[in-house]
C-alpha positions as CSV (number, residue, x, y, z in Angstrom):
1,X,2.8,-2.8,-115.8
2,X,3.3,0.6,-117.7
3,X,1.8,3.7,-116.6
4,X,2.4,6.2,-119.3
5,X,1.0,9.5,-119.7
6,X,0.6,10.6,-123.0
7,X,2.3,14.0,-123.9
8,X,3.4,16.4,-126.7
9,X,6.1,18.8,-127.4
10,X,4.6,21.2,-129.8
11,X,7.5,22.4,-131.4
12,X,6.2,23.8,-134.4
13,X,2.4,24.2,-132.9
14,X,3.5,28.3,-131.3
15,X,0.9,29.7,-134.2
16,X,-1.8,28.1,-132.0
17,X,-3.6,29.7,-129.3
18,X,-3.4,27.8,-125.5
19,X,-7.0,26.5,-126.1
20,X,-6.1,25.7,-129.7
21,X,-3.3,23.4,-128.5
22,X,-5.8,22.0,-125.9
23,X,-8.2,21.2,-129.0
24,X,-5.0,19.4,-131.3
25,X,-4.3,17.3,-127.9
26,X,-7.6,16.2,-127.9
27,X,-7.8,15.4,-131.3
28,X,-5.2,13.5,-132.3
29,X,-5.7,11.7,-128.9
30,X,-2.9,12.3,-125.9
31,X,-3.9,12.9,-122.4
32,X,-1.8,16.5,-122.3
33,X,0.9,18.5,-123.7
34,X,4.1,19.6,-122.3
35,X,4.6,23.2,-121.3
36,X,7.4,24.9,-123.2
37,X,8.9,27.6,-121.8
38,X,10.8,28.8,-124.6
39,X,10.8,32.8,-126.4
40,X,8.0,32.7,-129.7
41,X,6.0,30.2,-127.2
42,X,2.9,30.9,-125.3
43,X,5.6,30.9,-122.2
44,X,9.2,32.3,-122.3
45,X,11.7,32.9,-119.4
46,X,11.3,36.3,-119.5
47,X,7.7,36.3,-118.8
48,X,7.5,32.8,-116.3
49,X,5.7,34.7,-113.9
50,X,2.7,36.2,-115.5
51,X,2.2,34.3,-118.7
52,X,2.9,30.4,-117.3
53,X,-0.3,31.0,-114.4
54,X,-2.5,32.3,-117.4
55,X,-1.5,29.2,-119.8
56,X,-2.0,26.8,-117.0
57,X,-5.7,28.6,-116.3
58,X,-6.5,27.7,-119.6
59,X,-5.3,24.2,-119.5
60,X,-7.0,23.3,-116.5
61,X,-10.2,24.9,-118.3
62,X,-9.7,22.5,-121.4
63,X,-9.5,19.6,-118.7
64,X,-5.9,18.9,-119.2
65,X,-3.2,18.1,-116.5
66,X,0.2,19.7,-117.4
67,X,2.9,18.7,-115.2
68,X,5.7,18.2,-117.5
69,X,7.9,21.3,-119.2
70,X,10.7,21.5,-121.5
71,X,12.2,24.2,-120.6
72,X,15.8,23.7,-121.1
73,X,17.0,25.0,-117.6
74,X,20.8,24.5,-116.9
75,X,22.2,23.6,-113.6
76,X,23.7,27.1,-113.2
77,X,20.6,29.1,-113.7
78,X,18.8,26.7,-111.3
79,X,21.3,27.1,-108.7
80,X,21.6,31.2,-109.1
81,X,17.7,31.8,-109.9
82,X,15.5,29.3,-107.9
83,X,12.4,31.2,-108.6
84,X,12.3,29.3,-112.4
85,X,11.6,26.2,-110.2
86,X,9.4,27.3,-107.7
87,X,7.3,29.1,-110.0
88,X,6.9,25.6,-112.1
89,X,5.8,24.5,-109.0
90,X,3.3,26.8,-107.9
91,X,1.9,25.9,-110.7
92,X,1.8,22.4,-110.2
93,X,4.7,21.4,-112.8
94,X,6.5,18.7,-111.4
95,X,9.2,17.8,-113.7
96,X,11.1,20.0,-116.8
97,X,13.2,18.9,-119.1
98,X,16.6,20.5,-118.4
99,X,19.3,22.0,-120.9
100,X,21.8,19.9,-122.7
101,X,25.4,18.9,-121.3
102,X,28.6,19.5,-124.0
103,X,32.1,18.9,-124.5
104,X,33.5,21.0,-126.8
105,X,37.2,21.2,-126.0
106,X,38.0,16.9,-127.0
107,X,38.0,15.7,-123.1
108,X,34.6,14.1,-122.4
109,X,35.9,12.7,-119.1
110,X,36.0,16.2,-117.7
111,X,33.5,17.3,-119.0
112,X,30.8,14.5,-117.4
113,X,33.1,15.4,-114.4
114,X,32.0,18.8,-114.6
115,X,28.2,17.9,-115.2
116,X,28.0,15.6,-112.2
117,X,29.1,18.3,-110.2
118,X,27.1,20.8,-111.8
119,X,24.0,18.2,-110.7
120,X,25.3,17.7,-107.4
121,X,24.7,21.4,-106.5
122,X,21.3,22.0,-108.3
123,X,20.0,18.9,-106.5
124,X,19.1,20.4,-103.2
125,X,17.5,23.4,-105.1
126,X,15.2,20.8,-106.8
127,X,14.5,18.9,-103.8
128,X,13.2,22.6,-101.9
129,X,11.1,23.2,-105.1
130,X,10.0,19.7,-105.3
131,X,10.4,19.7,-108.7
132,X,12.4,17.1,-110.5
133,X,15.1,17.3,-113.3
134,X,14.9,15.2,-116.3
135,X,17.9,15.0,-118.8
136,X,16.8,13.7,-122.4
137,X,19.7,11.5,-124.3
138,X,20.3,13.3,-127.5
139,X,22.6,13.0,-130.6
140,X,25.4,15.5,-130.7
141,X,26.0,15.9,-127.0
142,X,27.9,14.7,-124.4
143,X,25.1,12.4,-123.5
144,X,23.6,10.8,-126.2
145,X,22.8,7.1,-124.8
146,X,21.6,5.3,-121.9
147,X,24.8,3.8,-120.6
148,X,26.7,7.6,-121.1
149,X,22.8,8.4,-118.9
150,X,23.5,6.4,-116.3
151,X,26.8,8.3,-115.4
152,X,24.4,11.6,-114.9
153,X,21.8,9.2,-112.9
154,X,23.8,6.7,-110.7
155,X,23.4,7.4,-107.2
156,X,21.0,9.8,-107.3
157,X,17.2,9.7,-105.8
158,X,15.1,9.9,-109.2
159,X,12.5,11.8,-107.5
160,X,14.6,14.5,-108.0
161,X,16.7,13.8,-111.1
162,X,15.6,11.5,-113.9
163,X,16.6,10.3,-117.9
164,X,14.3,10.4,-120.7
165,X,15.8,8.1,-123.3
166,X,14.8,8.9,-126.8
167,X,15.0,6.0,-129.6
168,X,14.3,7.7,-132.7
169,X,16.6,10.4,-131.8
170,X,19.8,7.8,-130.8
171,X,19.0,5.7,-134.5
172,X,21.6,9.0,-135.0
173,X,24.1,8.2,-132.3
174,X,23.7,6.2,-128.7
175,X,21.0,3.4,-130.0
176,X,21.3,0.3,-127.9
177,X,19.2,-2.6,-126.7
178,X,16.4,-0.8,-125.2
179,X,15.8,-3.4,-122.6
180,X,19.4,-3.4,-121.1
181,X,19.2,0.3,-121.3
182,X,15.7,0.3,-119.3
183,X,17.2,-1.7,-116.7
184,X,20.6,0.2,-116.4
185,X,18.6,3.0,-115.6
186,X,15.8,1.4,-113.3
187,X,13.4,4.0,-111.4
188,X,15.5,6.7,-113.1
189,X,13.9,6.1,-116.4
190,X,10.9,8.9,-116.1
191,X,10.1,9.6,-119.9
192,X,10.5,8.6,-123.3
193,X,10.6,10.4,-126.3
194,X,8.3,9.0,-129.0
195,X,9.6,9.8,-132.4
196,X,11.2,7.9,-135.3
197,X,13.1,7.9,-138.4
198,X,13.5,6.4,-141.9
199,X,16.8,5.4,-143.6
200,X,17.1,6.4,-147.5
201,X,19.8,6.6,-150.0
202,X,20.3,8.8,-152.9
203,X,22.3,6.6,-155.9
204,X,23.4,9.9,-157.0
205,X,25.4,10.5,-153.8
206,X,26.4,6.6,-153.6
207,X,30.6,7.8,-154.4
208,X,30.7,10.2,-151.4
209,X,31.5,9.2,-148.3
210,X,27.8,8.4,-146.8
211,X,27.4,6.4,-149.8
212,X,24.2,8.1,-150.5
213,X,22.6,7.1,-147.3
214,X,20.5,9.5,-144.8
215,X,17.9,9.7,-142.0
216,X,15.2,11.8,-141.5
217,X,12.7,11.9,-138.7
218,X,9.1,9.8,-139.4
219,X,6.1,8.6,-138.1
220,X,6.4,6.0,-135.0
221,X,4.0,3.5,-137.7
222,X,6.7,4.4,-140.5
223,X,10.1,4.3,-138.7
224,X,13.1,1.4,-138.2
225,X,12.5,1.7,-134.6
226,X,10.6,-1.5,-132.7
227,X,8.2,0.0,-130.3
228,X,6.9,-3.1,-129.6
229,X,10.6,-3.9,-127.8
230,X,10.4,-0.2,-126.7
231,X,7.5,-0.7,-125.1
232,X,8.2,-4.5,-123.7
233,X,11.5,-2.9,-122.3
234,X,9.0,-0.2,-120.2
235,X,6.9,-3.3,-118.9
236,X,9.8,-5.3,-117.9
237,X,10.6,-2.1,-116.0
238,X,7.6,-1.6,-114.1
239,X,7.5,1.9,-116.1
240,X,5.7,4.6,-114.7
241,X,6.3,8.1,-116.5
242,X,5.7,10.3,-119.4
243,X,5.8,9.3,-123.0
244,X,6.6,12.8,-125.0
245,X,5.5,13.0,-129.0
246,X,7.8,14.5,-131.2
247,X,6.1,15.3,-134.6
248,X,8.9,17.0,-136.4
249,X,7.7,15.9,-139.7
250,X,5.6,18.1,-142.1
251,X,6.5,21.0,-140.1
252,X,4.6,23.6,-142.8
253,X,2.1,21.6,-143.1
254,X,0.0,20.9,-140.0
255,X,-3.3,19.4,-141.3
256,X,-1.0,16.6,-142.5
257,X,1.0,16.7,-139.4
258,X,-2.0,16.3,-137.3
259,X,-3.2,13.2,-139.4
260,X,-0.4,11.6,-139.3
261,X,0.3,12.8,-135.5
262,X,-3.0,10.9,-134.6
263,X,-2.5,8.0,-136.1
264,X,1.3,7.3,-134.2
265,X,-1.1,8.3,-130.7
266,X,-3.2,5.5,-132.1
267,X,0.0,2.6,-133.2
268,X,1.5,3.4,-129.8
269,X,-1.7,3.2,-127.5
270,X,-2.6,-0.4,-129.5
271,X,1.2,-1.8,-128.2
272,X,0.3,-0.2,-125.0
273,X,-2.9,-1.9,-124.7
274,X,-1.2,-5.2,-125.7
275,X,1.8,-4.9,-123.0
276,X,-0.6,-4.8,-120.1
């Protein structure tokens, strides 16, 4: 049985006000948002101690329960600055979204060497703060699937360190069956990105080397990805985590984002329904 909570990452929502976020939430139908601590946002780094207790004050206010952040948090600055942690979870954040691992010199093995060690030392850290690490798969890094995931994970207690695999984002690198990737990863699959993306070609670009063809990012109701196996995968699974929206369409134009936004809450929440 799936228990999902339903989240956000407002990435191009910063021209709202905390209570106007709170309102879109509502509207478009998710349980919360995720608190981004990120400069231009309603929380940055630099001001983590004064402006995250006023955004979660008005959070709880609006009635919603924010325990997720992306906050993109490297090892290192955990390690040498524990007070990013704690003050998540003073606050009653319980998980963030940590930075992105590389490898930028052409020797991957060392450098998922490196990052295991780097995770090995931030791991006691975490389990003081008790606040738990969650590294999303993405296209471009050095982890961009769940098998490459499951290096980062295996042997480590997912209360303190978990993956949030993200299908629309590996339809551009590290897509595999989501249902072998869901049990590779076990308990240490925590969230899920929920975003998608549509295939096109331009016949004017068919001689070059793409042959025309190109992705962009969609609507969950619109995309190639199946989140009825996405979803099937998480039941199999016994998943019990957060489920993170991703509108990056329509970016200048939020009315249309919104609409659209609310009706992916409302084609994932029918699959949902049907998975139980």
């Amino acid at each position: 049985m799936i228990q999902a909570t339903l989240s956000i990452f407002p990435k191009f929502c910063p021209h709202l006000s905390a209570a106007q976020l709170a309102g879109l939430v509502r509207e478009v139908g998710l349980d919360t948002t995720n608190l981004v601590v990120r400069d231009g946002y309603w929380v940055s780094r630099t001001s983590l101690r004064t402006d995250l207790p006023a955004f979660m004050r008005v959070m709880r206010d609006e009635g919603l329960d924010v325990r997720f952040c992306t906050a993109g948090f490297m090892p290192e600055e955990v390690i040498e600055e524990p007070w990013l942690v704690e003050c998540l979870a003073a606050e009653g954040i319980r998980e963030f979204r940590m930075g992105y691992f590389r490898s930028k010199d052409g020797r991957p093995a060392e450098a998922l060497d490196r990052a295991r060690a780097e995770l090995d030392r931030m791991m006691p850290v975490l389990e003081r703060s008790g606040v738990r690490a969650v590294y999303q798969v993405h296209h471009g890094t050095l982890i961009p699937s769940a098998s490459a995931a499951y290096l980062l994970a295996r042997d480590r207690p997912s209360r303190w360190f978990g993956i949030e695999l993200d299908p629309g984002n590996q339809q551009f690198e590290g897509a595999e069956d989501f249902l072998r990737s869901a049990q590779l990863l076990g308990d240490s699959l925590v969230a899920v990105g929920v975003k998608d993306v549509a295939v096109e070609r331009d016949a004017n670009r068919a001689a070059t080397p793409s042959k025309g063809w190109t992705k962009r990012w969609a609507p969950i109701d619109e995309g190639v990805v199946n989140w009825h196996e996405v979803v099937g995968a998480l039941a199999w699974v016994g998943f019990r985590g957060t489920m993170v929206f991703m509108p990056f369409y329509d970016e200048k134009d939020p009315a249309r984002m919104t609409m659209k936004l609310k009706r992916e809450v409302a084609y994932l929440r029918s699959i949902l329904t049907g998975a139980k």
